[in-house]
PDB file with SEQRES, HELIX, SHEET and CRYST1 records, atoms N, CA, C and O in Angstrom:
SEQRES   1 A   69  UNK UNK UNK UNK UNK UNK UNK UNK UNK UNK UNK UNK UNK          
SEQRES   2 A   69  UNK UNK UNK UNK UNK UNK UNK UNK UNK UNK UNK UNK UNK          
SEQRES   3 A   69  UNK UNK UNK UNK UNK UNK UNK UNK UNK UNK UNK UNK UNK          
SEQRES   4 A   69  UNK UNK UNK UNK UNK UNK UNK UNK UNK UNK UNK UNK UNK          
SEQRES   5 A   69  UNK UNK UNK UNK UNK UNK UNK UNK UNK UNK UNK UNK UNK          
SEQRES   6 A   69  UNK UNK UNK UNK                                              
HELIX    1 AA1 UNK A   46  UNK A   48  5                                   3    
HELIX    2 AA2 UNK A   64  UNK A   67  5                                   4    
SHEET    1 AA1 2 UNK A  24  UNK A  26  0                                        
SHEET    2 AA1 2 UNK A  32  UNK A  34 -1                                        
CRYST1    1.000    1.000    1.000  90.00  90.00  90.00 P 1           1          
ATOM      1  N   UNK A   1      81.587 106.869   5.165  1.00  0.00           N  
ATOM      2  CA  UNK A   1      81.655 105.485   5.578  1.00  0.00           C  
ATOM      3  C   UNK A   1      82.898 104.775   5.044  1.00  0.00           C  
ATOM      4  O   UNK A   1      82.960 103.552   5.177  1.00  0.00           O  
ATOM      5  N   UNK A   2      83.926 105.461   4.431  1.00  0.00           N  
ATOM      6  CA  UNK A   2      84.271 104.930   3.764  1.00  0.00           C  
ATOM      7  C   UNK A   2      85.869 104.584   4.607  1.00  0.00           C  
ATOM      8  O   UNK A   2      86.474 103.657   4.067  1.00  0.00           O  
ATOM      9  N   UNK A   3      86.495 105.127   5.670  1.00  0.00           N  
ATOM     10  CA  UNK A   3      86.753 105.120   6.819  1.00  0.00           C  
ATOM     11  C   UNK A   3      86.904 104.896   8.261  1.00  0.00           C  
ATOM     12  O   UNK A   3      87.614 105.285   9.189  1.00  0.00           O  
ATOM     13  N   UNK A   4      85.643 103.867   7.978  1.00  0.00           N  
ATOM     14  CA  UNK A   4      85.240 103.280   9.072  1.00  0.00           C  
ATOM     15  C   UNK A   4      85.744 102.071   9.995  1.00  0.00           C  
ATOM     16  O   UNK A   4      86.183 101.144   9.314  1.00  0.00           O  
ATOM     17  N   UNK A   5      85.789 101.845  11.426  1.00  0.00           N  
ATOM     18  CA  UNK A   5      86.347 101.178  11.927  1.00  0.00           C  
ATOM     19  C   UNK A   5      86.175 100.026  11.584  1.00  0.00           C  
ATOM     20  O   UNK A   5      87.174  99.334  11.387  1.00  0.00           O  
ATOM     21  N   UNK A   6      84.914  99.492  11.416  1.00  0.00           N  
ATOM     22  CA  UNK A   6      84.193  98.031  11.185  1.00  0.00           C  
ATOM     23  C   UNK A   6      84.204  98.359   9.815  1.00  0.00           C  
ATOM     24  O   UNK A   6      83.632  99.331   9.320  1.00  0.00           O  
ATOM     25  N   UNK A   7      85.097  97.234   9.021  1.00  0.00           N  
ATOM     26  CA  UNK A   7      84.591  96.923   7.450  1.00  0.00           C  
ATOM     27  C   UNK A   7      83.779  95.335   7.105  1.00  0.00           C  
ATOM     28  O   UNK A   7      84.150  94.387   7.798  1.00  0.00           O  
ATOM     29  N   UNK A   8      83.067  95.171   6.410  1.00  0.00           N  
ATOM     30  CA  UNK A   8      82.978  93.634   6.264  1.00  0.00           C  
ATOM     31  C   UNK A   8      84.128  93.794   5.608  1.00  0.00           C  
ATOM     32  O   UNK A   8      84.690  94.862   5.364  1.00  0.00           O  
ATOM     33  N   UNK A   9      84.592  92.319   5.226  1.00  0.00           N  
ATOM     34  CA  UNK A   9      86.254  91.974   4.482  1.00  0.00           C  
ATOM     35  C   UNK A   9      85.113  91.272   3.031  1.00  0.00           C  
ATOM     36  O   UNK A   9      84.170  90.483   3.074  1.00  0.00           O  
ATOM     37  N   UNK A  10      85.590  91.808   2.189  1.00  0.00           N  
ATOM     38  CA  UNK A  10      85.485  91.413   0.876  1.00  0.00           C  
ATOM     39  C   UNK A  10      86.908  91.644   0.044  1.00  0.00           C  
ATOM     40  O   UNK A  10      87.673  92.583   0.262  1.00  0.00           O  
ATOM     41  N   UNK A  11      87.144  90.430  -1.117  1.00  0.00           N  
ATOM     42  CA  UNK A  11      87.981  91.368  -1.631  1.00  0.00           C  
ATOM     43  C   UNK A  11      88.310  91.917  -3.143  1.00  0.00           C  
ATOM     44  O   UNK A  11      89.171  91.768  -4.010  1.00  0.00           O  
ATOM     45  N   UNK A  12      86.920  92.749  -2.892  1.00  0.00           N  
ATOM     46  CA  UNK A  12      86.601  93.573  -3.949  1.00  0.00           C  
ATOM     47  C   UNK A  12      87.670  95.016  -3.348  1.00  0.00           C  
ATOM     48  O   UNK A  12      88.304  95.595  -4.231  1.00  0.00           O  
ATOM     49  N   UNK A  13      87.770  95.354  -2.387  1.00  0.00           N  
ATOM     50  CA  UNK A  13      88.829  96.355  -1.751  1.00  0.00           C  
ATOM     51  C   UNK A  13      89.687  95.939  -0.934  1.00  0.00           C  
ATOM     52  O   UNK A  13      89.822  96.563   0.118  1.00  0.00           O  
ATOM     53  N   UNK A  14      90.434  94.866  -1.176  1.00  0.00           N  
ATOM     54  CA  UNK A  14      91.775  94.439  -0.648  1.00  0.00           C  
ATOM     55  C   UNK A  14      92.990  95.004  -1.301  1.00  0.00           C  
ATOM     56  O   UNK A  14      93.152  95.143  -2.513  1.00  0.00           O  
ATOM     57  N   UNK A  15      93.673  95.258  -0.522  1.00  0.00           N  
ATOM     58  CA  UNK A  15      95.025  96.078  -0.853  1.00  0.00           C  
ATOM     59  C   UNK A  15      95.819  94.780  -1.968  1.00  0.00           C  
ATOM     60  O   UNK A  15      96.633  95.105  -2.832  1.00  0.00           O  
ATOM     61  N   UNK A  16      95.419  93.433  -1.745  1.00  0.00           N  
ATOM     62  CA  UNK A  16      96.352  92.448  -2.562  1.00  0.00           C  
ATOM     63  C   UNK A  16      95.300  91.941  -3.841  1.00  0.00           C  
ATOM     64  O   UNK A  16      95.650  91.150  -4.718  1.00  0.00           O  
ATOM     65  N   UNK A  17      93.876  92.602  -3.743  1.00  0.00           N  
ATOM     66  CA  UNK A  17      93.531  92.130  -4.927  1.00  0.00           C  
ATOM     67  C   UNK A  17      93.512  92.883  -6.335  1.00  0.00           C  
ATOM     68  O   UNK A  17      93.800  94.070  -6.180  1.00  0.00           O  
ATOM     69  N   UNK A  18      93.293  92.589  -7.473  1.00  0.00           N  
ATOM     70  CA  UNK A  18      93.391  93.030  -8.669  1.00  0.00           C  
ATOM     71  C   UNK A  18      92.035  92.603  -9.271  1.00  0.00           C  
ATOM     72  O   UNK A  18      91.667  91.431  -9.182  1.00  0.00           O  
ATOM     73  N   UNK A  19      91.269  93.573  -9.898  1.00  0.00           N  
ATOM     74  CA  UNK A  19      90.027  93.343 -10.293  1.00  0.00           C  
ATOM     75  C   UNK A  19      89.886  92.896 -11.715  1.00  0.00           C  
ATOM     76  O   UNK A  19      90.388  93.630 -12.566  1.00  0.00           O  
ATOM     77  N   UNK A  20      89.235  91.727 -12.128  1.00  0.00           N  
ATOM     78  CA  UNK A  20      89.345  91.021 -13.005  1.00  0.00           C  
ATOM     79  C   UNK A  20      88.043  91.230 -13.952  1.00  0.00           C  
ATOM     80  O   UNK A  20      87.183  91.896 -13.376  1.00  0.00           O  
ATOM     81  N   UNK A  21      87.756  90.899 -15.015  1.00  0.00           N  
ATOM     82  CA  UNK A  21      86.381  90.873 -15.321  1.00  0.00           C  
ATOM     83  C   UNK A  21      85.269  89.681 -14.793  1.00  0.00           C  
ATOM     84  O   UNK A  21      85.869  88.836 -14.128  1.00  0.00           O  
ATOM     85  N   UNK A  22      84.232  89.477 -14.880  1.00  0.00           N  
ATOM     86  CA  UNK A  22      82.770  88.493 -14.242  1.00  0.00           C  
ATOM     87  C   UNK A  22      83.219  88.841 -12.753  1.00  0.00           C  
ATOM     88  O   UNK A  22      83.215  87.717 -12.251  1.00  0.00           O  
ATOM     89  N   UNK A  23      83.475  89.429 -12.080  1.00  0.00           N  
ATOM     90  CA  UNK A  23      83.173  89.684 -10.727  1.00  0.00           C  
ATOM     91  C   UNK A  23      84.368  88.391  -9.998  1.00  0.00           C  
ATOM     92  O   UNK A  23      84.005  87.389  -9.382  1.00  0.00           O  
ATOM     93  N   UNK A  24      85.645  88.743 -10.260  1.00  0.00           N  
ATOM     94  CA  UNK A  24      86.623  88.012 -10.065  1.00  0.00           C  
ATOM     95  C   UNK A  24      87.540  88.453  -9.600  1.00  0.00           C  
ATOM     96  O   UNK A  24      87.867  89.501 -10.156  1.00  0.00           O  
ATOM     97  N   UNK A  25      88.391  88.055  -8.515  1.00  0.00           N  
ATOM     98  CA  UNK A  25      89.916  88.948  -8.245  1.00  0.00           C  
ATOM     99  C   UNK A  25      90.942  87.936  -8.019  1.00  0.00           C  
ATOM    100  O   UNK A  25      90.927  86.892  -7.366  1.00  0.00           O  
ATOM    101  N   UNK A  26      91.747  88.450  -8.652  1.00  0.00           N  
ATOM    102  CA  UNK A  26      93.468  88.604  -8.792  1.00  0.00           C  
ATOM    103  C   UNK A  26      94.176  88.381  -7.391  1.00  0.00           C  
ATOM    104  O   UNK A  26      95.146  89.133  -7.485  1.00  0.00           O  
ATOM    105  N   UNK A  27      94.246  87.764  -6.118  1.00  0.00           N  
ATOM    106  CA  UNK A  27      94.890  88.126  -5.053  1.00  0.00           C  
ATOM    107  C   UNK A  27      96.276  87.611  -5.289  1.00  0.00           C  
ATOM    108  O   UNK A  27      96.644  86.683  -6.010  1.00  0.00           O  
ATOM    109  N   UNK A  28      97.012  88.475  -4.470  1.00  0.00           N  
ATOM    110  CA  UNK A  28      98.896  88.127  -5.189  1.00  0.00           C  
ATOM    111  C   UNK A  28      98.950  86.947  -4.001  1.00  0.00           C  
ATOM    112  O   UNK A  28      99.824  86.080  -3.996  1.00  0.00           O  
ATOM    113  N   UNK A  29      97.986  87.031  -3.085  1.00  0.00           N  
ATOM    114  CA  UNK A  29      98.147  86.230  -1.766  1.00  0.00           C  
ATOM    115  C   UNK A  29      97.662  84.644  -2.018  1.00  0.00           C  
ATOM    116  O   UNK A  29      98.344  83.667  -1.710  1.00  0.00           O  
ATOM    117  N   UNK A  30      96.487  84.603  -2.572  1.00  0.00           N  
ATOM    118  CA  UNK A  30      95.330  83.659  -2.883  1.00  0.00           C  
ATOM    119  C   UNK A  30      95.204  83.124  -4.194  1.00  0.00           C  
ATOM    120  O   UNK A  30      94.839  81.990  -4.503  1.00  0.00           O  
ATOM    121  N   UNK A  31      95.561  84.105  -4.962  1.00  0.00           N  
ATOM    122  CA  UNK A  31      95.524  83.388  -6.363  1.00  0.00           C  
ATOM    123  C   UNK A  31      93.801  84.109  -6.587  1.00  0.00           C  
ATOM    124  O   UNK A  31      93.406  85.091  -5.958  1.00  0.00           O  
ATOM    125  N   UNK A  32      92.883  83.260  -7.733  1.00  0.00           N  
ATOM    126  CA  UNK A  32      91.651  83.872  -8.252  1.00  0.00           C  
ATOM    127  C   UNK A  32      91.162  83.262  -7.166  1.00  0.00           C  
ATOM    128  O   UNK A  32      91.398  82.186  -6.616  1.00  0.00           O  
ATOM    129  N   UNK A  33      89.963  84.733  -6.833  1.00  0.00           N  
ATOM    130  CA  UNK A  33      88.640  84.918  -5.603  1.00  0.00           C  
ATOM    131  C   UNK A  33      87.824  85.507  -6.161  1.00  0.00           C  
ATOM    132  O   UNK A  33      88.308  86.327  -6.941  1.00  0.00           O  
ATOM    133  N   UNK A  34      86.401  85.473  -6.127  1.00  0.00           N  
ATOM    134  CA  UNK A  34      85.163  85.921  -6.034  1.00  0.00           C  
ATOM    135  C   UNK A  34      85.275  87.413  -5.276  1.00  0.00           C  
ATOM    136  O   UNK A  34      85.881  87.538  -4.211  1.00  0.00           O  
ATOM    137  N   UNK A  35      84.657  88.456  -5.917  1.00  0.00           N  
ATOM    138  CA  UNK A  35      84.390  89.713  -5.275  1.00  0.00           C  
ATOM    139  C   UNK A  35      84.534  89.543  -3.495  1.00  0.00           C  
ATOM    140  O   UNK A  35      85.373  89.925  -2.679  1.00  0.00           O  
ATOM    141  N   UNK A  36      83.203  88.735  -3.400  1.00  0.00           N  
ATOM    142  CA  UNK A  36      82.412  88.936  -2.079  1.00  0.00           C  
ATOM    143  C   UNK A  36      83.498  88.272  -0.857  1.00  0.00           C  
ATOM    144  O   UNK A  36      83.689  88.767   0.254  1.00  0.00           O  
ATOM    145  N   UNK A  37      84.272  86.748  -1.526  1.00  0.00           N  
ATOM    146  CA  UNK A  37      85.391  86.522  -0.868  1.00  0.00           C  
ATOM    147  C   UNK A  37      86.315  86.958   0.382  1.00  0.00           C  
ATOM    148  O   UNK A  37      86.457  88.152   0.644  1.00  0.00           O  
ATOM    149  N   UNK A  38      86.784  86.197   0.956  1.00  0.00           N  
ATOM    150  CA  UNK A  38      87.907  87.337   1.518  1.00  0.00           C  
ATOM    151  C   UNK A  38      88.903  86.186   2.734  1.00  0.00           C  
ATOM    152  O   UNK A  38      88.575  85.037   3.029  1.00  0.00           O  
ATOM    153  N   UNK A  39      90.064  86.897   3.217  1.00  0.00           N  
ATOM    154  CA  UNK A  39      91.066  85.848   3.649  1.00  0.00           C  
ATOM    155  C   UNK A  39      91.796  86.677   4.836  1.00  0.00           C  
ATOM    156  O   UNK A  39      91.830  87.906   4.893  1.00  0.00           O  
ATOM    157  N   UNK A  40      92.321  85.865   5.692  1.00  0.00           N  
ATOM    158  CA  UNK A  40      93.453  86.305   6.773  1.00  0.00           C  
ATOM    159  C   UNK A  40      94.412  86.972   6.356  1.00  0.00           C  
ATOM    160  O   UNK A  40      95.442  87.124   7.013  1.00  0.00           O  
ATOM    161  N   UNK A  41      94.222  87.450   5.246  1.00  0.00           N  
ATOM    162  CA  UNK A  41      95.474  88.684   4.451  1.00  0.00           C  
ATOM    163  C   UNK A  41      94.698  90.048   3.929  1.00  0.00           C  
ATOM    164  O   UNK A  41      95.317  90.991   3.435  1.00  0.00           O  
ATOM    165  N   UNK A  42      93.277  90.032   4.101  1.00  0.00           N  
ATOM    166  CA  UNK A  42      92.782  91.017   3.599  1.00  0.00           C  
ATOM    167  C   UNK A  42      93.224  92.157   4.761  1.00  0.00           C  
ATOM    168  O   UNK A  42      93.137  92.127   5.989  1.00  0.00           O  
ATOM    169  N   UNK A  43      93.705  93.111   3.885  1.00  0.00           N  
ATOM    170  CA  UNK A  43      94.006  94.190   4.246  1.00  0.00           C  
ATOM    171  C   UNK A  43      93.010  95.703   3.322  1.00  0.00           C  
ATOM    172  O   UNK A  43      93.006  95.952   2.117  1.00  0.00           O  
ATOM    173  N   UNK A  44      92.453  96.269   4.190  1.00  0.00           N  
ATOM    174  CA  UNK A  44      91.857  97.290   3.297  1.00  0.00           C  
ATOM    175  C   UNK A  44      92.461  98.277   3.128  1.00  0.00           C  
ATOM    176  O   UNK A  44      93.230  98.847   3.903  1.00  0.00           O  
ATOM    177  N   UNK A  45      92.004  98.676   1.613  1.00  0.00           N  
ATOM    178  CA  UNK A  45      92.207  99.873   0.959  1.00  0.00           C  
ATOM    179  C   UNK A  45      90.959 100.650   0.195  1.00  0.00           C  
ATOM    180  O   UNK A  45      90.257 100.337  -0.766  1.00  0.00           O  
ATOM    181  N   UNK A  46      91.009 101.893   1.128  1.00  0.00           N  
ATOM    182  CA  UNK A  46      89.681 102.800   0.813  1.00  0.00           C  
ATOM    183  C   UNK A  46      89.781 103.436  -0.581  1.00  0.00           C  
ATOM    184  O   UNK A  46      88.687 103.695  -1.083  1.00  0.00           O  
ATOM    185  N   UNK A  47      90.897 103.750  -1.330  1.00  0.00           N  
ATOM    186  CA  UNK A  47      90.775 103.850  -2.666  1.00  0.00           C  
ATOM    187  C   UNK A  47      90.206 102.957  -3.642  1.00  0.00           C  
ATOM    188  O   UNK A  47      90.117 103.271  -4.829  1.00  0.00           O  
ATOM    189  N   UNK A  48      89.836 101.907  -3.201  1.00  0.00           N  
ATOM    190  CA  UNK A  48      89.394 100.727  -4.164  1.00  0.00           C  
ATOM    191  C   UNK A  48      87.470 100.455  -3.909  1.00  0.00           C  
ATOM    192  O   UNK A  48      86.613  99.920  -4.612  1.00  0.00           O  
ATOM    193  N   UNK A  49      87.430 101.245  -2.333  1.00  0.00           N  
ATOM    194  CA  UNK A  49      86.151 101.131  -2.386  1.00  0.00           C  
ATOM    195  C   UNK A  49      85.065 101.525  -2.905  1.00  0.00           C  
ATOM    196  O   UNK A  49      85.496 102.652  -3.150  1.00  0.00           O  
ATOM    197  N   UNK A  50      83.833 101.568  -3.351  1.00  0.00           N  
ATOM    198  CA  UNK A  50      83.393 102.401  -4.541  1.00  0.00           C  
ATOM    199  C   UNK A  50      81.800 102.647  -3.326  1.00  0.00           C  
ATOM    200  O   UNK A  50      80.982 101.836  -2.892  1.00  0.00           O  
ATOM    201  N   UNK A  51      81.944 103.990  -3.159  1.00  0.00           N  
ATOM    202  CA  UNK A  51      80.738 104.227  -2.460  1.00  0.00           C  
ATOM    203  C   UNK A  51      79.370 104.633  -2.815  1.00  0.00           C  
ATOM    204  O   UNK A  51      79.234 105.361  -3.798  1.00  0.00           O  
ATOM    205  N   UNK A  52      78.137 104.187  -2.016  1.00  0.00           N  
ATOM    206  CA  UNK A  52      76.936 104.127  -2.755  1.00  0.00           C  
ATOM    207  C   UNK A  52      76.402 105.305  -2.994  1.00  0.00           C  
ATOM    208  O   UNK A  52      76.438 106.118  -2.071  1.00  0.00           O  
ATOM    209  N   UNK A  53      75.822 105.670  -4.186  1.00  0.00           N  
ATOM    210  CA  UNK A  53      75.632 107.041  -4.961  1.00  0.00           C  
ATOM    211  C   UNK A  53      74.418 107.681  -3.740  1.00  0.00           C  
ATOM    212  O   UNK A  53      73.763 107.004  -2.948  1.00  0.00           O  
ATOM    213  N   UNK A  54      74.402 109.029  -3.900  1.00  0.00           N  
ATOM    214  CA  UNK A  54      73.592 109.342  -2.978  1.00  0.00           C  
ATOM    215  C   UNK A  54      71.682 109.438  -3.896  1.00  0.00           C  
ATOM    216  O   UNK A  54      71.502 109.043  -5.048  1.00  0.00           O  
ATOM    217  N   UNK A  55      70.874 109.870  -3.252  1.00  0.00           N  
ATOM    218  CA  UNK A  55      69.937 109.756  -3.403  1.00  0.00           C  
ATOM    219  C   UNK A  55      69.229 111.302  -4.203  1.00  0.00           C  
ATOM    220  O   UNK A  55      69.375 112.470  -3.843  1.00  0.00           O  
ATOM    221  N   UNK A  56      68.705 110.929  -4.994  1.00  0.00           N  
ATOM    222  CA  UNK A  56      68.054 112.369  -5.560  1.00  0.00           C  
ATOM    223  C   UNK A  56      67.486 113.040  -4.996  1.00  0.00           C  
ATOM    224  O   UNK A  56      66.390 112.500  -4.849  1.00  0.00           O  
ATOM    225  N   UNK A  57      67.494 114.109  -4.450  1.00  0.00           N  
ATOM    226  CA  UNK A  57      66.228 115.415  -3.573  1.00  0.00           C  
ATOM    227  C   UNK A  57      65.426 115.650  -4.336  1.00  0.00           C  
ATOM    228  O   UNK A  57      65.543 116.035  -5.500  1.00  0.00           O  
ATOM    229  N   UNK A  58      64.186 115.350  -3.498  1.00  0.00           N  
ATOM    230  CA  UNK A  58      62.611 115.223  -4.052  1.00  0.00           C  
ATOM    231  C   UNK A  58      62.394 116.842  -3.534  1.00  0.00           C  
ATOM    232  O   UNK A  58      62.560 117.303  -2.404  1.00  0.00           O  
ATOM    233  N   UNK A  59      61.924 117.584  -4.896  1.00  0.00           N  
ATOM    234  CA  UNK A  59      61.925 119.311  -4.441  1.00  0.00           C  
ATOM    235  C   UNK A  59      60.286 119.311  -4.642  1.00  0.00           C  
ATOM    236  O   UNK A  59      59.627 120.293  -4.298  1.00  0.00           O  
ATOM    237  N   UNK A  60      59.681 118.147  -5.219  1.00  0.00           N  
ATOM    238  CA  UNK A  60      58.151 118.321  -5.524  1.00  0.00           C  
ATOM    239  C   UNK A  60      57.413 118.681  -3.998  1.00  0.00           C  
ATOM    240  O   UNK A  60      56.483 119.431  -4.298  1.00  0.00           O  
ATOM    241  N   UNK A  61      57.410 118.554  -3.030  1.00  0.00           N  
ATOM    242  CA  UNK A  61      57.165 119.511  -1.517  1.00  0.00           C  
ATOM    243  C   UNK A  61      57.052 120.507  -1.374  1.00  0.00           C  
ATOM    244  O   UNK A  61      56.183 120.976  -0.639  1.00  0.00           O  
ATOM    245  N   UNK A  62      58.230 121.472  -2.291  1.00  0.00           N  
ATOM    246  CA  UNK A  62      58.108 122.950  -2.250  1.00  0.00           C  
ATOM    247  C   UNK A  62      57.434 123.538  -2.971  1.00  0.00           C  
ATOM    248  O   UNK A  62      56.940 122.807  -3.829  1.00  0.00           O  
ATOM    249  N   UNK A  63      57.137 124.650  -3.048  1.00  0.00           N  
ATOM    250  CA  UNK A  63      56.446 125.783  -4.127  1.00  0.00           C  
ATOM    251  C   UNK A  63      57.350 126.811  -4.593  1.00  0.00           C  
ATOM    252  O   UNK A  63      58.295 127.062  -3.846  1.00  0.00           O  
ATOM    253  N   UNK A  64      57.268 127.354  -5.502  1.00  0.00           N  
ATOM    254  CA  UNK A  64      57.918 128.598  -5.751  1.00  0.00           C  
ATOM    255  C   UNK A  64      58.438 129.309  -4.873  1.00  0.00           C  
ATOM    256  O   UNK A  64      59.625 129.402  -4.559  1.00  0.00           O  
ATOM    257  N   UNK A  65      57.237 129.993  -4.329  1.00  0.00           N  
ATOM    258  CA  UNK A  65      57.370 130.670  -2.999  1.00  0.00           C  
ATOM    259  C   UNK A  65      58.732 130.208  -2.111  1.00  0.00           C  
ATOM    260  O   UNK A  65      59.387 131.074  -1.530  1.00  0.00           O  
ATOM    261  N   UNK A  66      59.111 128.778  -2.048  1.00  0.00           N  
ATOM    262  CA  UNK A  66      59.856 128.207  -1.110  1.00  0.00           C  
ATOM    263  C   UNK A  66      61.481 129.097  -1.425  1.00  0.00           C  
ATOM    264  O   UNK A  66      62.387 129.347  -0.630  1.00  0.00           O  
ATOM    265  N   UNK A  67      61.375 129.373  -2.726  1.00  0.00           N  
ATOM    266  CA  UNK A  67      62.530 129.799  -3.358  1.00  0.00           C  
ATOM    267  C   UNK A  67      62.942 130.885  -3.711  1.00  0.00           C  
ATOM    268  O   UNK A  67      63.944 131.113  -4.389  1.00  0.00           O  
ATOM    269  N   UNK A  68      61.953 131.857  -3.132  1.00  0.00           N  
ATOM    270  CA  UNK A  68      61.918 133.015  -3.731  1.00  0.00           C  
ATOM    271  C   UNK A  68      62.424 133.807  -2.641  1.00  0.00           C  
ATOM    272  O   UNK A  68      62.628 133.243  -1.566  1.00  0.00           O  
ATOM    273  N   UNK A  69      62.714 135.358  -2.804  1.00  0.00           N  
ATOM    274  CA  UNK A  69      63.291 135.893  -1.432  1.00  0.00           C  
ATOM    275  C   UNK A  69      62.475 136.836  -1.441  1.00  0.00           C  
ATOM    276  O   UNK A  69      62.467 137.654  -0.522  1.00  0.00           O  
TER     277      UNK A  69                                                      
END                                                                             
């Protein structure tokens, strides 16, 4: 997803922002913005995006047997 045609614009992954501490950014464009923020200059950058962890596999379904050859 991280590639995708449709992004929402935040600019927590704007190519002009700089990540600050309390959930704050740096834009060289805007001056200080809020994460969720975002402006007619946001430009994305997928290196900055941080994607959602995947989910643990529940193996309690199987049996031994499931695994064995």
């Amino acid at each position: 997803m991280l590639f995708r045609k449709k992004i929402e614009r935040a600019c927590s992954y704007c190519l002009n922002g700089a990540r600050l501490e309390d959930g704050q950014i740096l834009c060289a464009k805007k001056g200080l913005k809020m994460e969720t923020d975002s402006c007619r200059k946001f430009r994305y950058d997928p290196c900055k995006r941080i994607p959602a962890k995947a989910r643990a596999l529940d193996f309690s379904k199987y049996d031994k047997e499931d695994f064995s050859l």
